[in-house]
TITI-459433 format. One record per residue (C-alpha): residue in three letters; x, y, z. Coordinates in Angstrom, 1 decimal. Layout:
BEGIN
{"ALA" {X Y Z}}
...
This chain:
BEGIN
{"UNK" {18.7 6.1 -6.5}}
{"UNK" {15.7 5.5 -8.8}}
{"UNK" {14.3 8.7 -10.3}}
{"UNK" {10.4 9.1 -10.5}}
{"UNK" {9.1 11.7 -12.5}}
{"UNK" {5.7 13.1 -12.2}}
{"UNK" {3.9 14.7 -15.3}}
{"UNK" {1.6 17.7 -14.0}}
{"UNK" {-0.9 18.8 -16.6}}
{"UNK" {-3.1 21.4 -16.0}}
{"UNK" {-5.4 21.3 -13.5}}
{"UNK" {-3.8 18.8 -11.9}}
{"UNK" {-5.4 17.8 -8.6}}
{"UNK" {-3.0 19.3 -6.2}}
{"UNK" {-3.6 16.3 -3.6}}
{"UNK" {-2.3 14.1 -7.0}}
{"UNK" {1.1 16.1 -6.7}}
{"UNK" {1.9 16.1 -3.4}}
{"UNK" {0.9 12.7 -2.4}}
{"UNK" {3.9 11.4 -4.5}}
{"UNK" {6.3 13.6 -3.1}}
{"UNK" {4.9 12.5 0.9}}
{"UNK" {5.0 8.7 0.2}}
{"UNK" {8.5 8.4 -1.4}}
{"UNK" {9.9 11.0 1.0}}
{"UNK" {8.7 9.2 4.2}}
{"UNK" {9.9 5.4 2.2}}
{"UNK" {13.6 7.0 2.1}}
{"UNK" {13.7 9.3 5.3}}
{"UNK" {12.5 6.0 7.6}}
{"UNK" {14.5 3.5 5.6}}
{"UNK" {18.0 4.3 4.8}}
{"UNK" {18.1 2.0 2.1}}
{"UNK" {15.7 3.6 0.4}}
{"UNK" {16.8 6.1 -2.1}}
{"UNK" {14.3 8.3 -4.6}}
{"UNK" {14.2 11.3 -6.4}}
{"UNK" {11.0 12.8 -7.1}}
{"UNK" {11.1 15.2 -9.8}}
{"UNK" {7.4 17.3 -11.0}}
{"UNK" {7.6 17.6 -14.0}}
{"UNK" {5.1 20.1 -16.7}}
{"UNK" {3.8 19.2 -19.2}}
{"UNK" {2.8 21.2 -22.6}}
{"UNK" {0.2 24.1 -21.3}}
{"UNK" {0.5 23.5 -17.4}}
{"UNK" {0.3 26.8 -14.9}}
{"UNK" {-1.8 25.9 -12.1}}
{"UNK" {-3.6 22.8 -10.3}}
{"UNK" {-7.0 22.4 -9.9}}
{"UNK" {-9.7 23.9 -8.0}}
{"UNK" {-10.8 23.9 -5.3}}
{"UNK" {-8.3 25.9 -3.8}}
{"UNK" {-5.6 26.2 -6.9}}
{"UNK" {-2.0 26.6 -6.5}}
{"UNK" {1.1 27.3 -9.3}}
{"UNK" {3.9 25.8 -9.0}}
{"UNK" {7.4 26.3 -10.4}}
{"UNK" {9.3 23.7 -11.7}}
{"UNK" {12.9 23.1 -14.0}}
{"UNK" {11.7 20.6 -15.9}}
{"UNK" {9.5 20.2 -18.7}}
{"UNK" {8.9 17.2 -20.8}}
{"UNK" {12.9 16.5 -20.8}}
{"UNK" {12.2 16.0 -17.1}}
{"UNK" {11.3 12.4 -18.3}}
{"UNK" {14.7 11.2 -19.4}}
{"UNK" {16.1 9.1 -17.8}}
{"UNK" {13.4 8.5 -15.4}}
{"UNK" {12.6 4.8 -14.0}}
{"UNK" {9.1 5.7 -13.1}}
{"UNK" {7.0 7.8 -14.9}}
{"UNK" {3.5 9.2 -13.1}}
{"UNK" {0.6 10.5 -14.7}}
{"UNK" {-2.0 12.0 -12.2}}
{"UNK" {-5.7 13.0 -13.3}}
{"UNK" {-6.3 16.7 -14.7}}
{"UNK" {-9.7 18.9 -15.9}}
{"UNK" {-8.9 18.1 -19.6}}
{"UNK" {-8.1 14.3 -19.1}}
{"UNK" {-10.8 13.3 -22.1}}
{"UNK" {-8.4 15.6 -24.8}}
{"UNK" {-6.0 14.1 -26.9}}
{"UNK" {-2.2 14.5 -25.3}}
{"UNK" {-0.3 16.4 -27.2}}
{"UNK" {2.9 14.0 -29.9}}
{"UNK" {5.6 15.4 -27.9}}
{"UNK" {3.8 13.6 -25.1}}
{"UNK" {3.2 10.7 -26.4}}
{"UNK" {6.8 10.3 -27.9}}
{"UNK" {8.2 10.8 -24.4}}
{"UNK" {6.1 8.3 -22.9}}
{"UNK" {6.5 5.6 -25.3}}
{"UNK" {10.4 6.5 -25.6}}
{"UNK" {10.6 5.9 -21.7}}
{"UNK" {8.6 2.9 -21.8}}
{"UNK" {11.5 1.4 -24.7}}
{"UNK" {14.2 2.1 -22.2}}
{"UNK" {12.6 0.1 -19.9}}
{"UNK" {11.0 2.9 -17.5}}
{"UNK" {7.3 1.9 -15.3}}
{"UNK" {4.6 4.3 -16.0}}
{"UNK" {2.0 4.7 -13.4}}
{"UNK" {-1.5 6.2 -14.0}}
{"UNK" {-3.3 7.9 -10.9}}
{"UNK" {-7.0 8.2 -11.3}}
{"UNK" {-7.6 9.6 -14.8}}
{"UNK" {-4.4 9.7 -15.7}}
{"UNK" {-4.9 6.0 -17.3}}
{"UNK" {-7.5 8.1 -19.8}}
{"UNK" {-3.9 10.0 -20.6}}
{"UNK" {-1.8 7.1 -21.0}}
{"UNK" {-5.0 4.8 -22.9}}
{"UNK" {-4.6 7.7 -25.4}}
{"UNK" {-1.5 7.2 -26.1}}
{"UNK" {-2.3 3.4 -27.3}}
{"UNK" {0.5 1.8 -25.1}}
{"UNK" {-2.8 0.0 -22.9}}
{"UNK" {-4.3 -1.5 -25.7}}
{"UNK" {-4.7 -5.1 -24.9}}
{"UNK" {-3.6 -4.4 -21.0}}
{"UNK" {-6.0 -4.7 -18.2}}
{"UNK" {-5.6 -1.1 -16.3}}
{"UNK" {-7.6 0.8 -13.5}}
{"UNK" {-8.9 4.3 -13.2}}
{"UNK" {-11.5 5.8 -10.3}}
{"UNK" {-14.2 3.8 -10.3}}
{"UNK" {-17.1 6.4 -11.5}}
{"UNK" {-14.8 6.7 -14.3}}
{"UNK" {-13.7 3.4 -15.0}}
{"UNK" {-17.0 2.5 -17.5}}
{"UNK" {-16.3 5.5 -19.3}}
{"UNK" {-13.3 4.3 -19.4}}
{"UNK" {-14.0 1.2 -21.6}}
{"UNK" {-16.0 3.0 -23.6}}
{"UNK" {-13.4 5.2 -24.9}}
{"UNK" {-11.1 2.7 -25.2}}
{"UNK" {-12.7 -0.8 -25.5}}
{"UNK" {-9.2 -2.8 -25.6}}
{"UNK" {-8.2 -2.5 -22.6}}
{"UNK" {-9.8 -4.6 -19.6}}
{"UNK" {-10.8 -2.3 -17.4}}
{"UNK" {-10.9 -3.0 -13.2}}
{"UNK" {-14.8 -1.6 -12.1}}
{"UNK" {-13.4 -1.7 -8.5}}
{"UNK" {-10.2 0.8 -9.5}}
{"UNK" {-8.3 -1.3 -7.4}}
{"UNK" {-4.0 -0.7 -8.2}}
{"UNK" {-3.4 -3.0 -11.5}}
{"UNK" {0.2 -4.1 -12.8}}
{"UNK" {0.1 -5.3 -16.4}}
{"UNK" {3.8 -5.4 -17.4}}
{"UNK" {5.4 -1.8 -17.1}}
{"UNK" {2.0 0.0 -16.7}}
{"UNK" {0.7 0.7 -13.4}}
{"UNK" {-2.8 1.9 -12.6}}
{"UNK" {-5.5 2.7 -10.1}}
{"UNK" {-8.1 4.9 -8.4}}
{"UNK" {-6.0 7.2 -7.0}}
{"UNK" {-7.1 6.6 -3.5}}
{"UNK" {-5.4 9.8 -1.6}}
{"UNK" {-3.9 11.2 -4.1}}
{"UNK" {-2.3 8.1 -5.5}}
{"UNK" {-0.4 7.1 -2.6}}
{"UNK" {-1.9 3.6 -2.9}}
{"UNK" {-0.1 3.3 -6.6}}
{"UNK" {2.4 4.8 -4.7}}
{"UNK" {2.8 2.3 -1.9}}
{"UNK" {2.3 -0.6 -4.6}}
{"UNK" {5.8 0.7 -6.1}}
{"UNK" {7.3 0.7 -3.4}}
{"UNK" {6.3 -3.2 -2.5}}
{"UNK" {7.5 -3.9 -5.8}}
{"UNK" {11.3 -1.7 -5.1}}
{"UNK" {11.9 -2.5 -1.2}}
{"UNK" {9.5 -5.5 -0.3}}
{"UNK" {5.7 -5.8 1.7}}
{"UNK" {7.6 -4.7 5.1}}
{"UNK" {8.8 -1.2 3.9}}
{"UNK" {5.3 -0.2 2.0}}
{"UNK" {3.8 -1.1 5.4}}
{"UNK" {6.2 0.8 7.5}}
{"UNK" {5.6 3.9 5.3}}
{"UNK" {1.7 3.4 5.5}}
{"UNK" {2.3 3.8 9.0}}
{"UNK" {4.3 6.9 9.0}}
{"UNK" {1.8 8.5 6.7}}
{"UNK" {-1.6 8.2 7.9}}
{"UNK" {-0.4 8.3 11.4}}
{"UNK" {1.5 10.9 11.7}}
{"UNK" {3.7 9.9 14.6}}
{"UNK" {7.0 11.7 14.2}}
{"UNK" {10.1 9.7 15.6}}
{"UNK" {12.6 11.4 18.4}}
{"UNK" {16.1 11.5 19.2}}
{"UNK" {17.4 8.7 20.2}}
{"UNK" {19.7 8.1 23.1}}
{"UNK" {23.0 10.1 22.5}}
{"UNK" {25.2 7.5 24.0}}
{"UNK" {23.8 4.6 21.5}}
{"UNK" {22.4 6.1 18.6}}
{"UNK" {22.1 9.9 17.2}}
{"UNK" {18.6 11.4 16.2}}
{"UNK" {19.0 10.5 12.5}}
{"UNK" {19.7 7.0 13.3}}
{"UNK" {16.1 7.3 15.4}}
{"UNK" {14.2 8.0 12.2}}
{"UNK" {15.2 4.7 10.9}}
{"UNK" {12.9 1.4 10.7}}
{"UNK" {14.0 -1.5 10.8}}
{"UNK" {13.8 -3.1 7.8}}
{"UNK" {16.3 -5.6 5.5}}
{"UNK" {16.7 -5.0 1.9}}
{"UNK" {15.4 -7.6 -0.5}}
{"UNK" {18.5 -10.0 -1.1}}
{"UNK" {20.5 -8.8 2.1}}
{"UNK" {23.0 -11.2 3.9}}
{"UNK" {21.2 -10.8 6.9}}
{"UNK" {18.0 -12.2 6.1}}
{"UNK" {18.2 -15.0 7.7}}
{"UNK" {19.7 -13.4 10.7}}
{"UNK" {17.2 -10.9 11.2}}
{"UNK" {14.3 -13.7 10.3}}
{"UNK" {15.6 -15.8 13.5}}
{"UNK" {15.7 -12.0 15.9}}
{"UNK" {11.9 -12.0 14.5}}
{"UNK" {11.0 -15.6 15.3}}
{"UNK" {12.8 -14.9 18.9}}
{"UNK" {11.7 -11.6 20.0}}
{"UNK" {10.0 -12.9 22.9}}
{"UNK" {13.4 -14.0 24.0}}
{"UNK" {16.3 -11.5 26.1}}
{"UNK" {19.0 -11.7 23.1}}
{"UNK" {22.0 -10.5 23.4}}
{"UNK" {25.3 -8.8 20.7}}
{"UNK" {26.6 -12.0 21.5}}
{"UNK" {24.0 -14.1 20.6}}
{"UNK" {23.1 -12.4 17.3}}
{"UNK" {26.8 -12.4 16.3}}
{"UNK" {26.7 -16.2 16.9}}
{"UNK" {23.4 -16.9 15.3}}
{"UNK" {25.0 -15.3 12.3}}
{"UNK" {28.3 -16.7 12.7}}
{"UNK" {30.4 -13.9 12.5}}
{"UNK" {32.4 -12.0 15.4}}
{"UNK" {30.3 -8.9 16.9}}
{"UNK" {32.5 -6.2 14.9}}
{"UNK" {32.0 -7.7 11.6}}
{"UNK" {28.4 -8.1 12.8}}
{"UNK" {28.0 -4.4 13.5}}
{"UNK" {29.2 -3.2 10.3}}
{"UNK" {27.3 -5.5 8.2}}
{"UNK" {24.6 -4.1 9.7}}
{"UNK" {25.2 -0.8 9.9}}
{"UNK" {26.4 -1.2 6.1}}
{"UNK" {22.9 -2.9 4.7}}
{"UNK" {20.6 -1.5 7.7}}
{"UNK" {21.6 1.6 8.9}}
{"UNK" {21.7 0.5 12.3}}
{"UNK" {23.5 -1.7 14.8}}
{"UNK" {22.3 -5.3 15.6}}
{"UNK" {21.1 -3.9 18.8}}
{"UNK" {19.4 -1.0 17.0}}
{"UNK" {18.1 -3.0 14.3}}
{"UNK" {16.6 -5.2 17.7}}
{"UNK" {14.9 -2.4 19.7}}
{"UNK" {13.0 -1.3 16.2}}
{"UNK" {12.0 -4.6 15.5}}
{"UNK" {10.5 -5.3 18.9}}
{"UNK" {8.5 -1.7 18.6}}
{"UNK" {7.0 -2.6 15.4}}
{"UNK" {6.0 -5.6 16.7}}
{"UNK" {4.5 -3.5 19.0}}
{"UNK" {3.0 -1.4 17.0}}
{"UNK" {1.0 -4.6 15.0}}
{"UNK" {-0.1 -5.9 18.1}}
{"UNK" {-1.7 -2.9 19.3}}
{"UNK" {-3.1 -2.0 15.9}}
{"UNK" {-4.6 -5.5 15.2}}
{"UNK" {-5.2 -7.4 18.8}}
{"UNK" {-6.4 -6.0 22.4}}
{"UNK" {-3.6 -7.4 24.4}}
{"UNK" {-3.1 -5.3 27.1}}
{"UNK" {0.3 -3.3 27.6}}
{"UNK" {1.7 -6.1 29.4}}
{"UNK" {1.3 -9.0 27.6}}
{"UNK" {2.5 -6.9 24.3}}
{"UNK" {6.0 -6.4 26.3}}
{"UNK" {6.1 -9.5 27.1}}
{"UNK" {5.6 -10.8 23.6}}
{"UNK" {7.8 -8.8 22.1}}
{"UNK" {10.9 -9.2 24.1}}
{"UNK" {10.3 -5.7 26.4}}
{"UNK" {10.0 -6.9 29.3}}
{"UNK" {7.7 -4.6 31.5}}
{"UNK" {5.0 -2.4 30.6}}
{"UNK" {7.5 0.5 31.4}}
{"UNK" {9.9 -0.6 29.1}}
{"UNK" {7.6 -0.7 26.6}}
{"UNK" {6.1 2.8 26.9}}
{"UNK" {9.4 4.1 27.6}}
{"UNK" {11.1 2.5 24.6}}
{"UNK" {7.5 2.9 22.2}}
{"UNK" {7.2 6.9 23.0}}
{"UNK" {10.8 7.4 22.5}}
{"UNK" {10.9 5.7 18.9}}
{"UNK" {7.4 6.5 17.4}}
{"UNK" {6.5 10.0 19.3}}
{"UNK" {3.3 8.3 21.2}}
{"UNK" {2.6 6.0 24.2}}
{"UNK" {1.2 2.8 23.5}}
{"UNK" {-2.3 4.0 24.0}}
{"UNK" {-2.5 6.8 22.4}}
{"UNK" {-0.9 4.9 19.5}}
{"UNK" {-4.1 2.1 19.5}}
{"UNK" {-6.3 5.0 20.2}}
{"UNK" {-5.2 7.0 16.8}}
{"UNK" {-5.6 3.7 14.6}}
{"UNK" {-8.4 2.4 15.9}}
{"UNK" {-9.9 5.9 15.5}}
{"UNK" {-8.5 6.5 11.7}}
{"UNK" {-9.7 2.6 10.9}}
{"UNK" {-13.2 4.0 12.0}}
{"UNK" {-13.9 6.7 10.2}}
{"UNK" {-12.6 5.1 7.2}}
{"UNK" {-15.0 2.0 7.6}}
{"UNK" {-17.6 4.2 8.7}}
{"UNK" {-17.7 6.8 5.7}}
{"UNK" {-17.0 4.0 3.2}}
{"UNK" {-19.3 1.4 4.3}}
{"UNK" {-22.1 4.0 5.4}}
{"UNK" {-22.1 5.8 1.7}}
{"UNK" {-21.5 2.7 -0.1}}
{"UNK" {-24.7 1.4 2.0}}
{"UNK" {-26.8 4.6 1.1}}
{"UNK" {-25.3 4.8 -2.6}}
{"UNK" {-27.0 1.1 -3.0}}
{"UNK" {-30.4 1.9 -1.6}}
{"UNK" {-30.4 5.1 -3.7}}
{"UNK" {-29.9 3.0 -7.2}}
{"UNK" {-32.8 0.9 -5.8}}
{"UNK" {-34.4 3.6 -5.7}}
{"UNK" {-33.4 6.6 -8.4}}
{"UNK" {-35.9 8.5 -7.8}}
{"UNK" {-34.8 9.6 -4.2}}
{"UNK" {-31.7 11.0 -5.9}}
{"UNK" {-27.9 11.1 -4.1}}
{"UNK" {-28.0 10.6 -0.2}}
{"UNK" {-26.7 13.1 1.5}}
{"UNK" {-24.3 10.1 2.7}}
{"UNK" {-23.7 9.1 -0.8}}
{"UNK" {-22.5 12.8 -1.8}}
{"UNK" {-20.0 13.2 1.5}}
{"UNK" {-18.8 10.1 0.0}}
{"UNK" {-18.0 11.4 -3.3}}
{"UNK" {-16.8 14.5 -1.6}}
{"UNK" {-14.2 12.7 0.2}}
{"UNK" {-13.0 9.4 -1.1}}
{"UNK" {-13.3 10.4 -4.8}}
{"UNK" {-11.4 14.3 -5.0}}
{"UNK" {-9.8 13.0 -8.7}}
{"UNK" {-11.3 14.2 -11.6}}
């Protein structure tokens, strides 16, 4: 289980806190493989988050919090220009000699620059920060765009909802592209899985993805059920595709997966699904057909049971969510350039629900 500890100072951004503890929750609850412990952490003179809308919160751990901890997060705070405090600055450099990641969320890189463990690193911050930035602390290369930046153990970006884009870049990096994606999913569409069918599979088994570790046995196994969904494949044929009898099979999969072959084939064929819907307009179908399902019944039956959503609801919601995004961020980012064309017409009104919602970190 890998231990992430997250360093609240105050003022902390309360989205900054919690968008940690969503995205690794959801990475371990949908993929039993997964395994994290998030642990908030306070630092020297924390008692609340930030404003708008400030909460406390209570936690065991202090700065000891941070031993033994693979990753280390540092999300933004009010005070993020002052000097952190030694004790700080000894834990962080002590975890980083163990061999610990630190992550920076928004202006927590101004945090960790402090602490002179970026000098001559390229790092990330959120972008109406990022000059200032560079200014403060002109040896480290600093991304304009705050896009998420790896430079050996140090992680950094924006801070894009809270962080969960630094967030989702970890988890790449710990369980592969497939189970960052999955997660995405989960989080930004909120569809909630149901209990499965009690004769084949129990409601916990329902939660799960399904997804093959990095360096499994089955890879190549489950890369050939991928290349053949479109095909009716069988125990049988899985089993002999991987050249072992349909027991041993079973509990190889049930060992690195969670789930049976069969299992493991039904999730796989909905996620599929799921891409198709989000990125082509194949009707229902076609889709079923594609992925193996059979009939358009089959695949709203099997696609409402295991995401919580029929198939057209399901293109609806992303199509919808991919809209507004585009919208807000192209819009603003259209009016924010006419605007510097033209200072004297000051911030569009476009420019400052932009900054309202896509940059919350201090």
């Amino acid at each position: 289980m890998s231990l992430i500890a997250v360093l609240a100072h105050d003022g902390v951004p309360g989205h900054q806190l919690t968008a940690p503890l969503s995205t690794f929750a959801t990475a371990a609850h949908h993929h039993p493989p997964v395994a994290y412990d998030v642990r908030v952490c306070a630092a020297p003179g924390f008692t609340s988050t930030g404003g708008p809308g400030a909460f406390r919160v209570e936690t065991p751990w202090g700065l000891e919090g941070l031993d033994g901890a693979d990753t280390v997060l540092l999300p933004g705070h009010d005070a993020f220009r002052d000097p952190p405090s030694s004790d700080l600055v000894d834990a962080l450099r002590d975890a980083v000699a163990r061999g610990a990641r630190v992550g920076a969320v928004g202006t927590g890189a101004f945090t960790l620059a402090a602490t002179g463990l970026l000098d001559g690193r390229r790092a990330a911050t959120s972008r109406r920060h990022a000059q200032e930035l560079a200014r403060l602390h002109p040896g480290i290369a600093v991304a304009p765009e705050g896009e998420v930046v790896e430079d050996g153990p140090f992680h950094s970006g924006a801070g894009v909802l809270g962080g969960v884009d630094l967030c989702l870049h970890l988890i790449t990096l710990d369980h592969g592209v497939r189970v960052a994606i999955e997660t995405e999913r989960q989080l930004f569409l909120r569809l909630h899985d149901q209990a499965g069918d009690p004769e084949h599979e129990t409601g916990v088994d329902a939660a799960y993805n399904a997804v093959t570790p990095p360096g499994s046995s089955l890879a190549p196994v489950t890369w050939w059920m991928e290349v053949n969904l479109h095909e009716a494949l069988t125990l049988a044929d899985i089993a002999a595709q991987a050249g072992l009898g349909e027991r041993s099979l079973t509990r190889r999969f049930r060992a690195e997966t969670g789930l049976t072959p069969l299992q493991y084939l039904l999730r796989t064929r909905v996620q599929r699904a799921q891409r198709l819907l989000e990125r082509t307009d194949d009707p229902v179908e076609r889709i079923a057909l594609l992925t193996g399902l059979g009939t358009s019944a089959n695949l709203r039956h099997h696609f409402q049971r295991l995401t919580g959503a029929s198939p057209s609801t399901y293109r609806a919601a992303f199509r919808a969510l991919v809209s507004d995004v585009t919208w807000r961020e192209g819009a603003a980012g259209a009016e924010e350039e006419r605007g510097k064309r033209n200072p004297a017409n000051g911030p569009s009104p476009a420019t400052e629900k932009k900054q309202t919602a896509i940059h919350r970190e201090p």
